[in-house]
Phi, psi and omega in degrees: 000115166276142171092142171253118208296193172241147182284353143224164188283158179264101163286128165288115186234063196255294167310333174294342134009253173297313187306311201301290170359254187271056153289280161358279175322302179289329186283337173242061119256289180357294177287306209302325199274318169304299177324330177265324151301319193092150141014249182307320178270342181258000169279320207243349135335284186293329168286307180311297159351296179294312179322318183283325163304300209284314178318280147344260182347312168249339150309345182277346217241327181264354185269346230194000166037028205278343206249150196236148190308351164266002196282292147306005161282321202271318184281292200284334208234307165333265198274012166246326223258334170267333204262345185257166172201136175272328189284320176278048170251297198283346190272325181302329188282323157294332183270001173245200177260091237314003176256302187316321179294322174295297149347302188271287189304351154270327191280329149338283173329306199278324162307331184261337191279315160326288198303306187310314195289297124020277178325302191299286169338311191298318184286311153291019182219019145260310143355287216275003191254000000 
């Protein structure tokens, strides 16, 4: 045997990083807009908000090669990935009454495919100028 092995493999922890960051980041604007809103209405914010972030973010990103892979480790999958959330969508939904839960969980929907599509427009009719 050459060498003395290391006692750990050489870890990049550069993405564990950026993602922990901005994770970090998003889940307390997450709570902070739920603290001023409630539940249900900061719930339904926030995802539609991220939906609309993300949209930009990643059409900007893929139309414009402008945001570099930590740059989406940090946004799109850190501070978007924390701050919208599906499971505190599906536990509100369950805890109201099935025509409001059907309600929120459509309008959730239409809202986040509204917000990406959104994203997307903003992001072409910036392109053009």
């Amino acid at each position: 045997m050459t060498g003395n092995p290391a006692p750990w493999p050489d870890l990049n922890l550069t993405p564990w990083a950026l993602i922990g960051t901005g994770g970090f980041c998003g889940s307390v604007l997450h709570y902070t807009i739920n603290a001023v809103f409630s539940t249900l209405p900061g719930t339904l914010i926030v995802n539609t908000l991220g939906s609309v972030l993300m949209g930009i973010f990643m059409f900007e990103s893929m139309a414009t090669g402008r945001f570099s892979r930590h740059a989406r480790m940090l946004i799109g999958i850190g501070f978007l990935g924390a701050f919208t959330t599906f499971s505190g969508l599906a536990l509100i939904a369950v805890e109201q009454p099935p025509v409001v839960a059907a309600v929120y969980v459509a309008a959730t929907l239409l809202l986040g495919l509204f917000g990406i599509l959104l994203g997307r427009t903003i992001v072409g009719l910036h392109g053009r100028r």
